[in-house]
C-alpha positions as CSV (number, residue, x, y, z in Angstrom):
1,X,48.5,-110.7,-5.3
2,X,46.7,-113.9,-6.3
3,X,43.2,-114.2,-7.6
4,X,42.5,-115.4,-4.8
5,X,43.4,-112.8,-2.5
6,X,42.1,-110.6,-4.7
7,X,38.7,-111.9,-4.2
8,X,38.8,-111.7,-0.2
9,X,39.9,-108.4,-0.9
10,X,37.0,-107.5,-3.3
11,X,33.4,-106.8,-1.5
12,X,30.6,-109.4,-1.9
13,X,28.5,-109.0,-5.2
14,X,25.4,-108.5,-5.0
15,X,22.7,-110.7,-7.2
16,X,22.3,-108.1,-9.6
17,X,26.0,-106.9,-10.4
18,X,26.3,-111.0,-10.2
19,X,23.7,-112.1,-12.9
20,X,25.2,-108.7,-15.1
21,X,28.9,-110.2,-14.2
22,X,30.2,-106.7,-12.6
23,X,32.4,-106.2,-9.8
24,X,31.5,-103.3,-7.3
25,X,33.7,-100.2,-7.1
26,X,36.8,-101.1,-4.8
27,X,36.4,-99.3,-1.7
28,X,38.4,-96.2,-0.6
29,X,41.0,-96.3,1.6
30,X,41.3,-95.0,4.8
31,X,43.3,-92.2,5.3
32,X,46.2,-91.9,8.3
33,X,44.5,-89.2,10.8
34,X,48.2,-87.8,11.6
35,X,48.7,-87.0,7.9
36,X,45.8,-85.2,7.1
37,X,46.1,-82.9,10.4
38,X,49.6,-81.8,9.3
39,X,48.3,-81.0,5.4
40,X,45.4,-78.8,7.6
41,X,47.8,-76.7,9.4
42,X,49.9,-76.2,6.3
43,X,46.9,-74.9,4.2
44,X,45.6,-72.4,7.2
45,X,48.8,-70.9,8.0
46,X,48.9,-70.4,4.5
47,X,45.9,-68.8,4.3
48,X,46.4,-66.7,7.6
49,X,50.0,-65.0,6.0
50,X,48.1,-64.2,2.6
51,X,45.2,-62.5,4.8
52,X,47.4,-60.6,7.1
53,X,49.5,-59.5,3.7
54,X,46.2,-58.3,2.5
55,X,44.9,-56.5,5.6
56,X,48.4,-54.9,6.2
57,X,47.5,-53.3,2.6
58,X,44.4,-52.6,3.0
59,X,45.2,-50.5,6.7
60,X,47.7,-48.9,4.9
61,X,45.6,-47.4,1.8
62,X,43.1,-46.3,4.4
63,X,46.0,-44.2,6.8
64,X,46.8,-42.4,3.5
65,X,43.5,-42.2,1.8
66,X,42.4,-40.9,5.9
67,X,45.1,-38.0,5.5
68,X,45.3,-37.5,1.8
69,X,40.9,-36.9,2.3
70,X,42.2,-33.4,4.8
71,X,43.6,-31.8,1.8
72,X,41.4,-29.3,0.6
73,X,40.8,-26.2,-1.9
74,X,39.9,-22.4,-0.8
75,X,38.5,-21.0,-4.1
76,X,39.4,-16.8,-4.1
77,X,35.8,-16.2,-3.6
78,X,36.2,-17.8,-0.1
79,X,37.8,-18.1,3.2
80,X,38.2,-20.9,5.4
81,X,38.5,-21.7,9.3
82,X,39.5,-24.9,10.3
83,X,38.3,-26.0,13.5
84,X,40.0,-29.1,15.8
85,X,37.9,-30.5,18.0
86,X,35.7,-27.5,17.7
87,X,38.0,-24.3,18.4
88,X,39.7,-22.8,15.4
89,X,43.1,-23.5,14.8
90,X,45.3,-20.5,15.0
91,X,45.3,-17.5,16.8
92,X,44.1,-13.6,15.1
93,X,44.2,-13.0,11.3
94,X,46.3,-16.6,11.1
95,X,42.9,-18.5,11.8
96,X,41.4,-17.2,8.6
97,X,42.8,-19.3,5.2
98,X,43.1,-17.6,2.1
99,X,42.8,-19.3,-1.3
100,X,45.0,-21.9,-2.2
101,X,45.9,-25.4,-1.1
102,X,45.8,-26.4,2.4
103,X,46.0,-29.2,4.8
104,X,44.0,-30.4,8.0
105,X,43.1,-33.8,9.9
106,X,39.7,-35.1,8.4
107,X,36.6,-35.4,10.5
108,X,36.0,-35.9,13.1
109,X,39.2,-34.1,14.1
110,X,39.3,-31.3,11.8
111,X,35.8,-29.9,10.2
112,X,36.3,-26.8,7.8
113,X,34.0,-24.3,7.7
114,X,33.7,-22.1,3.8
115,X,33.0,-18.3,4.4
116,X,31.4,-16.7,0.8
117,X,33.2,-13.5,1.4
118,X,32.7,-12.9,-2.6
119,X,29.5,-13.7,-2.8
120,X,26.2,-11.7,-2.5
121,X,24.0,-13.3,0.3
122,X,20.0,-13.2,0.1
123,X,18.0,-13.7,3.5
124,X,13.9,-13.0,3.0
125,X,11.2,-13.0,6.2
126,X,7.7,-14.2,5.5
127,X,7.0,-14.3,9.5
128,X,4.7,-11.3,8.5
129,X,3.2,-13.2,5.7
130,X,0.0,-15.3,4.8
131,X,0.6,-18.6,4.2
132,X,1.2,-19.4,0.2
133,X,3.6,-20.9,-2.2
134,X,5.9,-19.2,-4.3
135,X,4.3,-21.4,-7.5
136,X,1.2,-20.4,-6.5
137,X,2.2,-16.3,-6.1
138,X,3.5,-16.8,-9.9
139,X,0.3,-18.6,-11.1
140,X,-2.1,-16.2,-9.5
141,X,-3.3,-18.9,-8.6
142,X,-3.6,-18.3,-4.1
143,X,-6.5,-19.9,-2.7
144,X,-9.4,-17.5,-1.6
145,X,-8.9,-16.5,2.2
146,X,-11.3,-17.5,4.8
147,X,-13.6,-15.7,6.7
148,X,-11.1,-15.0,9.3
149,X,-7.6,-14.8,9.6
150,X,-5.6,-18.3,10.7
151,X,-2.8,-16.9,13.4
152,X,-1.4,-20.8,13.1
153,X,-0.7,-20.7,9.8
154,X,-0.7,-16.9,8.7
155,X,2.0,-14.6,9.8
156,X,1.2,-10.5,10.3
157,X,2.1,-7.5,12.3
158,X,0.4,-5.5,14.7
159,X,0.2,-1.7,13.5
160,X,0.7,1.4,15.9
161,X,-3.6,1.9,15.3
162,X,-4.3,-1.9,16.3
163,X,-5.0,-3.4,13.2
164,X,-3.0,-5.8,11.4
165,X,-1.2,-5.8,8.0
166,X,1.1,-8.6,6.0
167,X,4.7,-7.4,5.6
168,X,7.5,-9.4,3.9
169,X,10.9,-8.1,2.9
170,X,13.6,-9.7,1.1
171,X,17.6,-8.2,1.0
172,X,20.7,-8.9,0.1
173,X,24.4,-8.6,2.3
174,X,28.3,-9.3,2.5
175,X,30.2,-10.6,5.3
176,X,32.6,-8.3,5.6
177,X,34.2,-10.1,8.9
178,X,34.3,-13.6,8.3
179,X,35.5,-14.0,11.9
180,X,32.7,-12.7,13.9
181,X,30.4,-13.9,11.4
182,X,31.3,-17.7,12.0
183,X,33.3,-17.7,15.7
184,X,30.9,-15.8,17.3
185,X,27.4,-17.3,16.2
186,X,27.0,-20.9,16.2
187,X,24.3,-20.2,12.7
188,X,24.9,-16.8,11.6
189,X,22.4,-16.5,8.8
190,X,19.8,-17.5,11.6
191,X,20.8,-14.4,13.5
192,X,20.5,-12.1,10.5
193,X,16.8,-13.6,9.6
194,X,15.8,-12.8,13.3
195,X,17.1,-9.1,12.7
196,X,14.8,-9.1,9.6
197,X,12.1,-9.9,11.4
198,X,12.5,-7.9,14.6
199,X,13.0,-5.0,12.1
200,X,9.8,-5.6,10.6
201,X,7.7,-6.2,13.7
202,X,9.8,-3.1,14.9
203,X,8.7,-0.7,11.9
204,X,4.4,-1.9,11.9
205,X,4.7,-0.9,15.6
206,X,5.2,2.7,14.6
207,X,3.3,3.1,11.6
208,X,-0.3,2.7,11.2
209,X,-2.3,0.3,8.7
210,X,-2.9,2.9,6.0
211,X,0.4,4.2,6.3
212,X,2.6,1.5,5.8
213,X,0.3,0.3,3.3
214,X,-0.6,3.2,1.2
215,X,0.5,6.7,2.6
216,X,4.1,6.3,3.6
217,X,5.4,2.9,2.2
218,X,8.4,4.4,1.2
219,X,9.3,5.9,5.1
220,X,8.1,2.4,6.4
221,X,10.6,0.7,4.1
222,X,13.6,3.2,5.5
223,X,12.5,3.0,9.1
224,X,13.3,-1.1,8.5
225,X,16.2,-0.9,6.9
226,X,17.4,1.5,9.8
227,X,15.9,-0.9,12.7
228,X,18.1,-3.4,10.3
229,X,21.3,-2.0,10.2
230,X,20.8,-0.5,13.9
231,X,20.7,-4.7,15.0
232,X,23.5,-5.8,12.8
233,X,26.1,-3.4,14.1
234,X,24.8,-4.3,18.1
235,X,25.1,-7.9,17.6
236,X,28.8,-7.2,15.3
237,X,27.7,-10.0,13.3
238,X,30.5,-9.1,10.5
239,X,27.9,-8.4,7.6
240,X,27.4,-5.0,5.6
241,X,23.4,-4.6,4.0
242,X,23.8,-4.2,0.2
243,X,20.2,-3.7,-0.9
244,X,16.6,-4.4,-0.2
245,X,15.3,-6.6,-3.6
246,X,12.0,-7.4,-2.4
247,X,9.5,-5.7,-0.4
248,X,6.0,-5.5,-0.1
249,X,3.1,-4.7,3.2
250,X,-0.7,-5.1,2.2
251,X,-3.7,-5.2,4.6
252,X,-5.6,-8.4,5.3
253,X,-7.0,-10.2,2.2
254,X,-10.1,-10.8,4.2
255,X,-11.1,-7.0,4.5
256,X,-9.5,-6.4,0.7
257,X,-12.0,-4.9,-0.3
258,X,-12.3,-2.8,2.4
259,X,-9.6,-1.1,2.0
260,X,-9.5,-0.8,-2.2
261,X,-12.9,1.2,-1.5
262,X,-10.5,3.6,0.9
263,X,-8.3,4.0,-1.5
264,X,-10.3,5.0,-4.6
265,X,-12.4,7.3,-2.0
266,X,-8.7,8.8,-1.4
267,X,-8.2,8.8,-5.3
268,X,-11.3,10.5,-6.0
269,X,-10.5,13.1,-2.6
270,X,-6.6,13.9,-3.9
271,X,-7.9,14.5,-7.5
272,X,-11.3,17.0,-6.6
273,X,-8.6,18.6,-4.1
274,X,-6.1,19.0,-7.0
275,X,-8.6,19.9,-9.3
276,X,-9.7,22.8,-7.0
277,X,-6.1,23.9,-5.7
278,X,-5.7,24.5,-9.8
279,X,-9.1,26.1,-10.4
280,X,-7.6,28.4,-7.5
281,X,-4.2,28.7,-9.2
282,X,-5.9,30.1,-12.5
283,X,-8.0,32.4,-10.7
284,X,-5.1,33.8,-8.6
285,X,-3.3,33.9,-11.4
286,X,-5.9,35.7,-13.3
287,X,-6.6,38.3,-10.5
288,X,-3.1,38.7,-10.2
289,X,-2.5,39.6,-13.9
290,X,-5.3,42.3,-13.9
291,X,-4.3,43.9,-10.7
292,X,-0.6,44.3,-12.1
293,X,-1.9,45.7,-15.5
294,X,-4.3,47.9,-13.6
295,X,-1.1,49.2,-11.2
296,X,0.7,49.6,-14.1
297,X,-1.9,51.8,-15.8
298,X,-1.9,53.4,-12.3
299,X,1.6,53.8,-12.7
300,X,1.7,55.3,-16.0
301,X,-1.1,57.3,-15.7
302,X,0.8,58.9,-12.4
303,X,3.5,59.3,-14.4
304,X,2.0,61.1,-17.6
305,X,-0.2,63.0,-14.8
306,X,3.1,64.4,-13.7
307,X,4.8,65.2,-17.0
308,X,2.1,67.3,-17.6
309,X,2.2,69.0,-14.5
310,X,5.1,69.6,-14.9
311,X,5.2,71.1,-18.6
312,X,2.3,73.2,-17.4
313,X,4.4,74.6,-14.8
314,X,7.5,74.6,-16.4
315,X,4.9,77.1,-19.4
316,X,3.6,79.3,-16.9
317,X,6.7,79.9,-15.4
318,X,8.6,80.7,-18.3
319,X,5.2,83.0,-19.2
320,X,4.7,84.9,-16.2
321,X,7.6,87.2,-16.6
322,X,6.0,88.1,-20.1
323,X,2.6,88.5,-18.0
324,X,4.4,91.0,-15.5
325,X,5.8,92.9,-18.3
326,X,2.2,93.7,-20.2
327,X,-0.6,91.9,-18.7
328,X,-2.5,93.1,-21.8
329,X,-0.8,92.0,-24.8
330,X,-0.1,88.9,-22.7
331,X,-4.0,88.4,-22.6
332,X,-4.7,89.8,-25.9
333,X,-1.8,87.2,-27.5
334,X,-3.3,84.0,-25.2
335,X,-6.7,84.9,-26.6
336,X,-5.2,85.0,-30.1
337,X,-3.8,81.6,-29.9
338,X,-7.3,79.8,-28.0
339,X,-9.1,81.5,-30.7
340,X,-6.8,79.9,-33.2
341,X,-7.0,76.5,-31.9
342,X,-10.5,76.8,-31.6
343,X,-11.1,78.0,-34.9
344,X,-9.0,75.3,-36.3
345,X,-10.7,72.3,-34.2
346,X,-14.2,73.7,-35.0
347,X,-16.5,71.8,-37.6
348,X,-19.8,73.6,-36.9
349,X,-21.1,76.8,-37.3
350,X,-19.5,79.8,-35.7
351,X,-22.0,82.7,-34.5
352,X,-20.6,86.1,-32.6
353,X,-23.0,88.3,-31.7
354,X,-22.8,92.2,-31.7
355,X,-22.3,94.4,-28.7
356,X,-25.5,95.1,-26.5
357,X,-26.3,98.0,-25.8
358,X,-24.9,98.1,-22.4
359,X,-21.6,98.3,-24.6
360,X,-20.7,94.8,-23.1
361,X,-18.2,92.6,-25.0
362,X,-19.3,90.3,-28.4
363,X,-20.0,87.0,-27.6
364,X,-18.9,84.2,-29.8
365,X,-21.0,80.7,-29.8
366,X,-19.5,77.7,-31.4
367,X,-21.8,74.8,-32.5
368,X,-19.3,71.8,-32.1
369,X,-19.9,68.3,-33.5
370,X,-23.0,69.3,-35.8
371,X,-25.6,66.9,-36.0
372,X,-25.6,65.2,-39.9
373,X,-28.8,66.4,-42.1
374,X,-31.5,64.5,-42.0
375,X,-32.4,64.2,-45.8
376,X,-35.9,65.7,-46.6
377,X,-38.9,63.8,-48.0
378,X,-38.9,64.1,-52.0
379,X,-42.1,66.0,-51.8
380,X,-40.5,69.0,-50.0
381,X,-37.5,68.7,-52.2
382,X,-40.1,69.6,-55.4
C-alpha cells in the first residue's frame, strides 16, 4: 500500500496530535456478524455440557448422601420404632429394633422414634405449687408472699376440710413396654405428668390440711403413690414406678405463721401428755411393786401361818396318846418344861408366894424386862 493510500486510510489529525506530529490510533475493524454468532454457540454449548456434567454429580451425591442419612445406630440402652408415613413398620415384637445397625428412608418418609428402656425417667408436678424458681428455692432467697394467695400464678389443692395446702412430688419410672408407651400415646411423658397430678389433687381431697401437712404425711404420700400406680395400670401406659425422690405438702405461706403456732401448741400438748402418761407409768409401776411385795408377804406369812399349824397339830397329836395314858404326869411334865423355858428366858426377879391358908396352890410372879437402876444422888450414896 502506498503512502498515499495509507493516508486516505488513516483518520484526520487533529490540530494538536498535528502540531506534536502524532498519528491517531488506527481504528478497529469491524467484525463479520456471522462469525462471531457461530464462536457464541460454540462457547454456550460448551458451557451447558460442563453444567449438566456437574449437576448430574451433584443429584447423584445427594440420592446417596439422601439414603446413606437413613442409616442409623440403636445404642443397648435403647429401642427404636420406625414409623413410614406415620404407622410403624412391622407388625408385633418385629416393630420394636434392638441395638445394632439399621436402615430406613430419611424424613419425611421414615421418622425414628428412641425408647430409653435402660434409663431411669424423672417426671415432677408443681401444679400444686406456688410460683418460685428452683435458683431461688436453693438461695433462700423466695420473695415474701402477698396478702393473699394469686390462683393465676400459684398452684394448690383443696383439702377434704376446705382449706388449701401446696403439694409437689417428684418420682422416678421405667418403661417397661416400649410399645404401648410410644403406639398408643401420641406424648407419653404428658400422660404420666397428668397421672401425677390427678394423684395429687386425688390424695388432698381425702386428707385434711393438718393431716397431710403434719399428722399423716407419711399415709398422704402412700395414698399418691397408690392413686399413681392405680392410673398407670388403667391407662397401660407401659411404665413401672421406681421411687418417689422428692416430696413435700406445706400450708399457705400467707397463714405460715398460723400454722407454726399450731404446731408448737401440738409440741407443747404431745410432750405435757407424755410427760404425764410417764408420771403415771412410775406410779403404776410403783403401786404395783408394793402390792406384789405386800402379796408376797401375804403369801409367805400364809404359808409360815400353816407350817406352824401344822407342827402344832402334828405335836399334839403325837402327845395325846401320852395325855390318855396319865393325864397327870403329862401335866406335871408340860409344866416342867414351861417352867424351864420360862426360867431360862427370864431376866428379872422371880417371886413365888406360899400357900394361903385356904391351902390353895403357890403362886409364882415373874418380873420380865426390869427396868435399869436409876443411879442415886451422891449424897444418898454417903
Amino acid at each position: 500500500m502506498s503512502d498515499l493510500d495509507k493516508m486516505k486510510h488513516e483518520p484526520p489529525r487533529t490540530t494538536e496530535q498535528a502540531a506534536a506530529g502524532t498519528t491517531p490510533p488506527s481504528p478497529t475493524p469491524t467484525p463479520n456478524p456471522a462469525v462471531l454468532e457461530e464462536a457464541g454457540s460454540r462457547a454456550l454449548a460448551e458451557a451447558l455440557r460442563s453444567s449438566f456434567f456437574i449437576v448430574k454429580v451433584i443429584m447423584v451425591l445427594l440420592v446417596v448422601v439422601f439414603f446413606a442419612s437413613g442409616v442409623f445406630t440403636v445404642p443397648s440402652q435403647e429401642r427404636a420404632i420406625v414409623l413410614r408415613f406415620g404407622k410403624p413398620v412391622g407388625s408385633g415384637e418385629k416393630q420394636l429394633l434392638g441395638s445394632g445397625l439399621h436402615f430406613g428412608f430419611p424424613k419425611p418418609i421414615d421418622e425414628v422414634v428412641r425408647i430409653p428402656i435402660g434409663n431411669v425417667l424423672t417426671i415432677s408436678s408443681s401444679a400444686g405449687w406456688y410460683q418460685t424458681t428452683p435458683e431461688a428455692e436453693a438461695a433462700n432467697q423466695e420473695p415474701e408472699p402477698g396478702g393473699t394467695l394469686n390462683p393465676a400464678t400459684d398452684g394448690y389443692t383443696i383439702t377434704a376440710d376446705g382449706n388449701i395446702m401446696h403439694v409437689r412430688m417428684k418420682f422416678q419410672y421405667r418403661i417397661t413396654d416400649p410399645l404401648n408407651y410410644v403406639l398408643n400415646f401420641k406424648n407419653a411423658s404428658n400422660v404420666v405428668q397428668n397421672a401425677l397430678d390427678n394423684a395429687l389433687f386425688y390424695a388432698s381431697s381425702r386428707y385434711t390440711v393438718t393431716q397431710a401437712t403434719r399428722e399423716d404425711q407419711q399415709g398422704f404420700k402412700e395414698l399418691v403413690e397408690r392413686r399413681l400406680r392405680a392410673l398407670v395400670d388403667q391407662y397401660n401406659l407401659g411404665i413401672s414406678v421406681e421411687n418417689v425422690v422428692e416430696f413435700k405438702t406445706i400450708p399457705p405461706r400467707q397463714v405460715k405463721q398460723a400454722f407454726e403456732q399450731v404446731t408448737i401448741a401440738d409440741i407443747e400438748r404431745r410432750k405435757a401428755r407424755d410427760d404425764a402418761q410417764a408420771y403415771a407409768g412410775r406410779i403404776l409401776a410403783t403401786a404395783q411393786g408394793e402390792a406384789s411385795a405386800i402379796v408376797n408377804q401375804g403369801q409367805s406369812d400364809a404359808v409360815r401361818f400353816l407350817q406352824d399349824v401344822s407342827a402344832e397339830t402334828r405335836y399334839f397329836t403325837n402327845q395325846m396318846g401320852n395325855y390318855e395314858a396319865n393325864p397327870e404326869i403329862f401335866k406335871a411334865r408340860l409344866l416342867a418344861d414351861v417352867m424351864a423355858r420360862v426360867m431360862k428366858e427370864a431376866q428379872g426377879r422371880v417371886f413365888t408366894l406360899p400357900r394361903d391358908r385356904a391351902n390353895e396352890p403357890s403362886q409364882l410372879w415373874l418380873q420380865l424386862n426390869r427396868p435399869p437402876l436409876r443411879p442415886r444422888p451422891v449424897e444418898q450414896q454417903r
